[in-house]
C-alpha angles and dihedrals in degrees: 000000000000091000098056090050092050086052089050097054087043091056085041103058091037089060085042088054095052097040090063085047089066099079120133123236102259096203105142107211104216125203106226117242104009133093118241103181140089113303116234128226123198134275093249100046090077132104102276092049104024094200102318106130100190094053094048085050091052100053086045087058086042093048086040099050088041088069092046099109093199091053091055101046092050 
């Protein structure tokens, strides 16, 4: 019985050891001199606003006054 069991942890920790031994290698080939992430649209190009800049400024003036603790207590 105890034999078995010492067997067992033996096996155990042998597949545990291969199994750390099984990592890819994690090198990221770059092209130079192009971009290769997301591309980025503009603030004001999402849902509430819809491309329309000068609305998108103004709720950023409105937001921003909103926190200004002088302007809410006058």
């Amino acid at each position: 019985m105890m034999n078995r069991l010492l067997a067992a942890a033996i096996a155990s920790a042998f597949v545990g050891g291969l199994a750390a031994c099984g990592e890819r290698p994690q090198d990221i080939t770059y092209k130079q001199g192009t971009y290769q992430g997301k591309h980025d649209t503009q603030p004001w190009d999402n849902e509430p606003f819809k491309g329309d800049q000068k609305a998108w400024e103004l709720a950023l003036k409105d937001r921003a006054q909103s926190q200004n603790e002088y302007k809410r207590t006058n």
